[in-house]
SEGU-615055 format. One record per residue: residue number from 1; residue in three letters; x, y, z of N, C-alpha, C, O in turn. Coordinates in Angstrom, 1 decimal. Layout:
REM SEGU-615055
[r NUM ALA [X Y Z] [X Y Z] [X Y Z] [X Y Z]] ...
END
This chain:
REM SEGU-615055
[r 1 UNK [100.3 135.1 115.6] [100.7 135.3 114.2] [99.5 134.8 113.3] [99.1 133.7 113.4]] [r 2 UNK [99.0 135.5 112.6] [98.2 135.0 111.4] [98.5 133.9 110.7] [99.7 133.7 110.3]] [r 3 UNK [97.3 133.2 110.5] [97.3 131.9 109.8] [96.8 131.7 108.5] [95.6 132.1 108.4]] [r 4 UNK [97.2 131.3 107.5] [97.0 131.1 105.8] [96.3 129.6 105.5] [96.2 128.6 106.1]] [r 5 UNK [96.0 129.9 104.4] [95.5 129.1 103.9] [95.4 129.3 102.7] [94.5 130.1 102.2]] [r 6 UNK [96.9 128.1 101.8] [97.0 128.2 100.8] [96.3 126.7 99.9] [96.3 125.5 100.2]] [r 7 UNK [95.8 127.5 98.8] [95.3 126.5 97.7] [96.7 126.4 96.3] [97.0 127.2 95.4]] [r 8 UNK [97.2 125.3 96.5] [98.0 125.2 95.5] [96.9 124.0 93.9] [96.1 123.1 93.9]] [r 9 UNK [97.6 124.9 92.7] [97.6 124.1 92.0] [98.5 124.2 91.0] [98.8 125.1 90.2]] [r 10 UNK [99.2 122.5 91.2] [100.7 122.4 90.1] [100.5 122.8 88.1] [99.6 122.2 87.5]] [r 11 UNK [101.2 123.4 87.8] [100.9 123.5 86.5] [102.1 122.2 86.2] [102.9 121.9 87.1]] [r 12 UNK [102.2 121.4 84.7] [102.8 120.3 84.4] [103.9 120.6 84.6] [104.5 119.5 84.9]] [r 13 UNK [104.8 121.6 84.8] [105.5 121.8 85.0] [106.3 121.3 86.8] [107.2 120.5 87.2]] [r 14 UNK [105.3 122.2 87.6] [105.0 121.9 88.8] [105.1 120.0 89.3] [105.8 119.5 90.2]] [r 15 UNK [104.2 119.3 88.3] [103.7 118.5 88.7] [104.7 117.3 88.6] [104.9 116.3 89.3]] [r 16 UNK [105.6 117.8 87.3] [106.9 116.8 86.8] [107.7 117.2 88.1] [107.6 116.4 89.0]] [r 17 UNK [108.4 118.4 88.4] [108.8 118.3 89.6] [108.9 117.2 90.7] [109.8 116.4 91.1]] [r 18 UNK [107.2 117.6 91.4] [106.9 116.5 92.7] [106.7 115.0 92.1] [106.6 114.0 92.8]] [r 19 UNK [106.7 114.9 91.0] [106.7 113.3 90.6] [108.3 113.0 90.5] [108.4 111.8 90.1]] [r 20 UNK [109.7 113.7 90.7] [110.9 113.9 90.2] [111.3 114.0 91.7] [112.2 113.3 92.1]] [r 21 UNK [110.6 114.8 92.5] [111.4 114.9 93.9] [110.7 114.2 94.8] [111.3 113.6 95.6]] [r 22 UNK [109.5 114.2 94.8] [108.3 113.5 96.1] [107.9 114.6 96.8] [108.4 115.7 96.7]] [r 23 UNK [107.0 114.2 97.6] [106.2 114.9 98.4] [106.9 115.2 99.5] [106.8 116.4 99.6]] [r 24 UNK [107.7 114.6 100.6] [108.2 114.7 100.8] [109.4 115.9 101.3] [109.7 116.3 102.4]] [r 25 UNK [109.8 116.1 100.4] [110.8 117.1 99.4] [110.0 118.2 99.5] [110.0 119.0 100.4]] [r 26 UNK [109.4 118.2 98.6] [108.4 119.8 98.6] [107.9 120.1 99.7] [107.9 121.3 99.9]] [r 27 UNK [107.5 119.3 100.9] [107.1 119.9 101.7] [108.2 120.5 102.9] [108.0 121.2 104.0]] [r 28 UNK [109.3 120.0 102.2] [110.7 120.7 103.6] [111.0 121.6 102.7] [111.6 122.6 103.2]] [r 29 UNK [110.7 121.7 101.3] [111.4 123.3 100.7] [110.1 124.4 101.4] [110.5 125.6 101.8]] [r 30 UNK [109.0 124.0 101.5] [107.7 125.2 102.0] [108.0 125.6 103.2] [107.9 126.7 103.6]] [r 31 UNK [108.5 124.4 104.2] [108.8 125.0 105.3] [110.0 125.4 106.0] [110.0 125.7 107.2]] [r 32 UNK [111.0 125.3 105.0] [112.6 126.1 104.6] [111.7 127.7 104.4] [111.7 128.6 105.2]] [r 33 UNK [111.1 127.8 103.1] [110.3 129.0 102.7] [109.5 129.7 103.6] [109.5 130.9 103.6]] [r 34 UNK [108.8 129.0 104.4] [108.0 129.7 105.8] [108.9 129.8 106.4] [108.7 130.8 107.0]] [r 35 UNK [110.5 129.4 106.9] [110.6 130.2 108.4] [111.8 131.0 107.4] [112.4 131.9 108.1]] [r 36 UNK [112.1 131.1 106.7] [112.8 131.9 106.1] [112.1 133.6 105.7] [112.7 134.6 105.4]] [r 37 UNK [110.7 133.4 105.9] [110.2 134.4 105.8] [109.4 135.0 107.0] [108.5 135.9 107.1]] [r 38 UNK [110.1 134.2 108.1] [109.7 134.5 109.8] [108.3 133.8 109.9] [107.4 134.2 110.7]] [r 39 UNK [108.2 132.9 109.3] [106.5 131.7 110.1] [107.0 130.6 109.9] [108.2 130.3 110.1]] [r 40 UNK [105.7 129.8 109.4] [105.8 128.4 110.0] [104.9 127.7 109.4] [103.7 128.0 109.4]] [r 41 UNK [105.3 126.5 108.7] [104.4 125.4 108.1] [103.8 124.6 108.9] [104.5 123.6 109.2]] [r 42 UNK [102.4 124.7 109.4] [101.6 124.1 110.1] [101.4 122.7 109.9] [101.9 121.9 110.7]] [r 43 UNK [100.7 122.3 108.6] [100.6 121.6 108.0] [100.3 121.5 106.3] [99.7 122.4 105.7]] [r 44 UNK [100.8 120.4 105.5] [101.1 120.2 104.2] [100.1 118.8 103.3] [100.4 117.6 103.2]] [r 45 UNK [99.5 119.2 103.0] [98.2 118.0 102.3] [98.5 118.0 100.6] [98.4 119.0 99.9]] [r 46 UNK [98.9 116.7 100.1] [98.7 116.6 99.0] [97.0 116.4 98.5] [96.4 116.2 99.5]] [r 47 UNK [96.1 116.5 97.4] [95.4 116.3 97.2] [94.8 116.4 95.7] [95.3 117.2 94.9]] [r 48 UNK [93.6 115.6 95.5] [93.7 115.5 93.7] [91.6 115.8 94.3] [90.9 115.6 95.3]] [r 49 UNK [91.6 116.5 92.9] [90.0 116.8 92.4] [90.5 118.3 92.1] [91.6 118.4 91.5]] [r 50 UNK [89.9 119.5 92.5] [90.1 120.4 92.6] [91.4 121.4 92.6] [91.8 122.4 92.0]] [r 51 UNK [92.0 120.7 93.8] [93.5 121.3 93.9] [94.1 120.6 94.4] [93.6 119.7 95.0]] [r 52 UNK [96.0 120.8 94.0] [96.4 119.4 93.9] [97.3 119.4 95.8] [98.1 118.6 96.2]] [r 53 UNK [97.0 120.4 96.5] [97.6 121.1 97.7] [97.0 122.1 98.4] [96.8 123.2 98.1]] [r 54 UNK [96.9 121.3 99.8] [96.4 122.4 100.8] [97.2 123.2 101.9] [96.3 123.2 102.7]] [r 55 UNK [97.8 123.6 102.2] [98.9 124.1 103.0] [98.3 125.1 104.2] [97.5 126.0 103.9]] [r 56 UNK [98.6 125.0 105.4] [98.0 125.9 106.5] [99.7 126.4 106.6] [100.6 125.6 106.3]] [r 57 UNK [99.8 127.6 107.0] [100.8 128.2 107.5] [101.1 129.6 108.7] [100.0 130.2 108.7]] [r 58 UNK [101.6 130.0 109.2] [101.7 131.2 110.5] [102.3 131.6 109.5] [103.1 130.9 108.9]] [r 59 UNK [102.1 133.0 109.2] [103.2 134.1 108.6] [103.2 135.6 109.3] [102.1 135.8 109.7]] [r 60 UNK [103.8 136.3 109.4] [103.8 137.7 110.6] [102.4 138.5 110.1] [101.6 139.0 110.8]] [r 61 UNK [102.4 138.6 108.6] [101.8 139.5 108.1] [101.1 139.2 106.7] [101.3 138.2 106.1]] [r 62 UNK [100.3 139.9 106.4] [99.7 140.1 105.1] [100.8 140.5 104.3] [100.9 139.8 103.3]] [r 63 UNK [101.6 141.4 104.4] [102.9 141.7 103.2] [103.7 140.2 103.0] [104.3 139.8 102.1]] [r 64 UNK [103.5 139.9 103.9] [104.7 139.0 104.4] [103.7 137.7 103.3] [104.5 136.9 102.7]] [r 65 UNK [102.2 137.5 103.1] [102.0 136.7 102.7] [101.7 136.9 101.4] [101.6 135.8 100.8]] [r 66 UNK [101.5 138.1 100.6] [101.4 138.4 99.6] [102.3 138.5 98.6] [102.2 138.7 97.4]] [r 67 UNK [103.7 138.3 99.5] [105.1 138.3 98.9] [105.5 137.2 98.1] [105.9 137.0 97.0]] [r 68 UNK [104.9 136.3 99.5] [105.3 135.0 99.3] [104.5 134.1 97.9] [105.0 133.4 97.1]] [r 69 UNK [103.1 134.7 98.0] [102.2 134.4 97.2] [102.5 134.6 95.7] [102.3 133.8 94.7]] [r 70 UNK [103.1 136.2 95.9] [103.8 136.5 94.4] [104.9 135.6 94.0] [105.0 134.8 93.0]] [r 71 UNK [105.7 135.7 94.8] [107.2 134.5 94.4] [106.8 133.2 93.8] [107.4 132.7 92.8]] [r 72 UNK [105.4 132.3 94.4] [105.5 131.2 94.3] [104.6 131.2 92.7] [104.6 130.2 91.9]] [r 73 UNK [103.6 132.7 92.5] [102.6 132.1 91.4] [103.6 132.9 90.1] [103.2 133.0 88.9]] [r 74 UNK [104.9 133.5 90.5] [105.5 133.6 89.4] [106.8 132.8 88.9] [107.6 133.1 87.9]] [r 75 UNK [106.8 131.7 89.9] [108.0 130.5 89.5] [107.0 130.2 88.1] [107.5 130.5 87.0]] [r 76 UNK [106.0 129.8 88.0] [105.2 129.3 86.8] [105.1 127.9 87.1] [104.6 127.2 86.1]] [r 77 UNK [105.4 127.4 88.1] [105.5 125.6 88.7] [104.2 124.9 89.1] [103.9 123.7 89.2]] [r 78 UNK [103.4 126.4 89.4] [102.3 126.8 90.7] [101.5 127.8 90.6] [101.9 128.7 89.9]] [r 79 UNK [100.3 127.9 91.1] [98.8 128.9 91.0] [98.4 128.7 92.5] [97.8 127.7 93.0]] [r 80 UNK [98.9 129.7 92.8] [98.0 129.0 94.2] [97.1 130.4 94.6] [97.3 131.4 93.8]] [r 81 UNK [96.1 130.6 95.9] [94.9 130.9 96.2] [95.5 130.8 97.8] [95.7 129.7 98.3]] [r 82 UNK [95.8 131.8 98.4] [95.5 132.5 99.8] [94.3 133.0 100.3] [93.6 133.8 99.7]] [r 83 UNK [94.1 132.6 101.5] [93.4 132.4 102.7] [93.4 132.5 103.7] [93.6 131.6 104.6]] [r 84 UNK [93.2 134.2 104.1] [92.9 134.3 105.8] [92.4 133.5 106.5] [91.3 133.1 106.2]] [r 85 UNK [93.0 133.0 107.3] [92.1 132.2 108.8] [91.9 133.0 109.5] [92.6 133.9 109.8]] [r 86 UNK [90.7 132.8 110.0] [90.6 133.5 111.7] [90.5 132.6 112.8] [90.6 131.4 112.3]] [r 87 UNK [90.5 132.6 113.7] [90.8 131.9 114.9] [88.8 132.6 115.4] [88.4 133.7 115.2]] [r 88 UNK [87.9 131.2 116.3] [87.0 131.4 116.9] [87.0 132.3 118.0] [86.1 132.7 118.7]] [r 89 UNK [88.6 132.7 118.0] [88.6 134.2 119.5] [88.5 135.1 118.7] [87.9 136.1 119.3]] [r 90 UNK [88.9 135.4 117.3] [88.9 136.6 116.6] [87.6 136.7 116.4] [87.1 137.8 116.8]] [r 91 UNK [86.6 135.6 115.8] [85.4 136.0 115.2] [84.8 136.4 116.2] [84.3 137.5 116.1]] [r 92 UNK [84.7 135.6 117.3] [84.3 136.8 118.6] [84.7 138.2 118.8] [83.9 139.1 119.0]] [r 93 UNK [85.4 138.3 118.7] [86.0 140.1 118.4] [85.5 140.6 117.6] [85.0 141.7 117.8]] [r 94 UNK [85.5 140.0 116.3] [84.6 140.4 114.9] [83.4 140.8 115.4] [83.1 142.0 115.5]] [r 95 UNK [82.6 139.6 115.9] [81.0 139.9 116.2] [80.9 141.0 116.9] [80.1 141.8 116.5]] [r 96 UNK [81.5 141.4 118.0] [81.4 142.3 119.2] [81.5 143.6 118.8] [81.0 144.5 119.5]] [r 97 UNK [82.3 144.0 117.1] [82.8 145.2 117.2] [81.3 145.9 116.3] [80.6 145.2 115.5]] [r 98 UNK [81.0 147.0 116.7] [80.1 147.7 115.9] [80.1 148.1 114.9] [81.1 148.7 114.5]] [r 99 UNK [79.0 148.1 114.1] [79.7 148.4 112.7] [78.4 149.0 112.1] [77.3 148.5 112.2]] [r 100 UNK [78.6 150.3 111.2] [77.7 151.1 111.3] [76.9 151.2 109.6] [76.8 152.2 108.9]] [r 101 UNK [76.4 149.7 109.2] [76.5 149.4 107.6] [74.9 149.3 107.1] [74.1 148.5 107.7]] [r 102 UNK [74.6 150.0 106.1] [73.8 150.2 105.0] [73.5 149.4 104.1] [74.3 149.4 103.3]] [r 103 UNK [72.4 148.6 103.9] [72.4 147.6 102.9] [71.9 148.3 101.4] [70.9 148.9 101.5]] [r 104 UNK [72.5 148.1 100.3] [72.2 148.6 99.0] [70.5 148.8 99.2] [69.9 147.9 99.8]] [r 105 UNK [70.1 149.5 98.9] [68.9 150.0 98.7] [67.7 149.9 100.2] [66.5 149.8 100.2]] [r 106 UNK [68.5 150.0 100.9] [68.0 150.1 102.1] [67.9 151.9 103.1] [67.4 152.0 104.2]] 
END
């Protein structure tokens, strides 16, 4: 199953929330939200500088994760940033496959 990598960041809205529910809390609603959407919450990182959440997750699909993506950056709670993973067996497959590319002015 493909793996994500989401960048959350709380708008005040968002942020009154997890300061009202806990961390806790949010993190069993994301993984209510992953298997309700057939994956799985890997793991869940609060964090401050840049972004206030890191989230790894399995989802079936790219539909599947762009859906999800839309629902959460249109609550208005939340902005988050999706992220393909690959796994070091894929990038091997990557490297292996041929690829027949042109560099701009080359």
């Amino acid at each position: 199953m493909p793996k994500y990598l989401v960048e959350a960041h709380f708008t005040t809205e968002g942020a009154k929330g997890i300061a009202k529910e806990g961390g806790t809390a949010r993190r069993k609603a994301v993984a209510k939200l992953m298997e309700g959407a057939g994956g799985k919450l890997e793991s869940y990182y609060f964090a401050f500088g840049g972004a206030d959440a890191f989230v790894v997750v399995d989802l079936p699909d790219n539909v599947t994760a762009a859906a999800l993506s839309l629902a959460v950056n249109k609550s208005g709670a939340v902005t988050s940033k999706t992220i393909v993973l690959l796994t070091p067996e894929e990038m091997d497959q990557a490297s292996n496959k041929a690829m027949d590319y042109r560099a701009p002015g080359h």
